[in-house]
N, C-alpha and C positions, 0 to 999 in steps of 0.2 A: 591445344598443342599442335592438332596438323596444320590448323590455320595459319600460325603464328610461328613456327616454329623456328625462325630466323631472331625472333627479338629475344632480348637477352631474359630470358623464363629462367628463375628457380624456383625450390621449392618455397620458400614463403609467398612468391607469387603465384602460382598456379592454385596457393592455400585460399589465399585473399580470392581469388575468380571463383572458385568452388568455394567458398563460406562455411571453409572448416579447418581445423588445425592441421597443420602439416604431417602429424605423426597419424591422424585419421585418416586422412587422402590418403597416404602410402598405403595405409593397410585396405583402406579401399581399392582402390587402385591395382596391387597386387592381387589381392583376392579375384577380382572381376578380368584383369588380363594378361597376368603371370608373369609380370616384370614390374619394376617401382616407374615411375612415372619419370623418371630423369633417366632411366635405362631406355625408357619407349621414347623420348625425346632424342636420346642420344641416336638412337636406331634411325625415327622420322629421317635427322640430319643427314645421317649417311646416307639414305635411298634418297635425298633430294638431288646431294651429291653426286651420288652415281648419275643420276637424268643431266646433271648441269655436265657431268664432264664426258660424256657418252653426245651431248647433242650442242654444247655452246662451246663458242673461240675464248673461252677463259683461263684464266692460269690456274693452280693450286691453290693458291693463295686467294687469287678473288672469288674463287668457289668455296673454301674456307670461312672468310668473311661473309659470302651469301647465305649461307647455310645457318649461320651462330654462334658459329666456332669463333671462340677470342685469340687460339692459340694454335698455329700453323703446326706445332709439333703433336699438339694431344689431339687434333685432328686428325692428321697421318696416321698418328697413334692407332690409335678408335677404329680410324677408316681401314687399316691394313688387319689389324684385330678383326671386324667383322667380314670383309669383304677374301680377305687372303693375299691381298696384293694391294701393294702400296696407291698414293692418289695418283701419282703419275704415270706407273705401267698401264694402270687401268685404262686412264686418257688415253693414252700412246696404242694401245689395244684396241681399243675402238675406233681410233683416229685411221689406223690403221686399213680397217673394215672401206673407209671411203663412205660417202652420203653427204646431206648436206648440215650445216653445222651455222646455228645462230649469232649473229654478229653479237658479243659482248656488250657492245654499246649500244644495242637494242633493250638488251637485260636490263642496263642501269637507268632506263628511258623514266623507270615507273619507280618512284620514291617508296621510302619503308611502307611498310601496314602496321596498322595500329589494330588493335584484338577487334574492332569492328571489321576488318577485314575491308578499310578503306586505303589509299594511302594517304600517306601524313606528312609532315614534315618530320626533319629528323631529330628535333626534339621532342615529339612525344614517343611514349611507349606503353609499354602493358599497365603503368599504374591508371592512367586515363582510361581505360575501358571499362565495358561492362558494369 
């Protein structure tokens, strides 16, 4: 999951890569790091997040879609929920600070990754691995 945690991971896929039922991961998974696996995925995204829009020329939106997030709202959602402040003050805050800040279309230079942690084209994804 920190690998990959842009391509679209649920629980039945994360089940399928760990070779067990998804009702057994969870409780594994809780047991061993004290959140359900799509809570610590959820989490991953944000702190990605935060790095993309603390240090790249990107929007909301295109940090949204880099991260995994299929939905601009339950991202803000999520992101304002763990962080305390929305995706955009947050940018606007750092942006603020002054430093230098990575051209966006530098970002998009390197195609998806696939759970080998290659890139791929953008029709593959998590079912192909592993």
């Amino acid at each position: 999951m920190d690998r990959h945690y842009q391509a679209p991971l649920d629980l039945d896929v994360l089940a399928r890569v760990a070779g067990m039922s998804k009702f057994h991961l969870v409780r594994c998974f809780e047991a061993a790091y004290g959140e359900t696996p799509i809570r610590y995925l959820t989490r991953r995204r944000i702190e990605r997040a935060q790095d993309l829009l603390r240090s790249a020329n990107l929007t909301v939106t295109e940090v949204c879609m880099m991260v995994g997030f299929a939905s601009l709202g339950s991202f803000s959602s999520r992101f304002s929920q763990l962080v305390g402040e929305s995706p955009t003050a947050y940018r606007d805050r750092w942006a603020a600070r002054g430093g230098a800040r990575i051209p966006g279309c530098f970002l998009f230079m390197r195609g998806p990754m696939d759970l080998r942690g290659t890139a791929g084209s953008p029709g593959e994804g998590p079912d192909r691995a592993i």
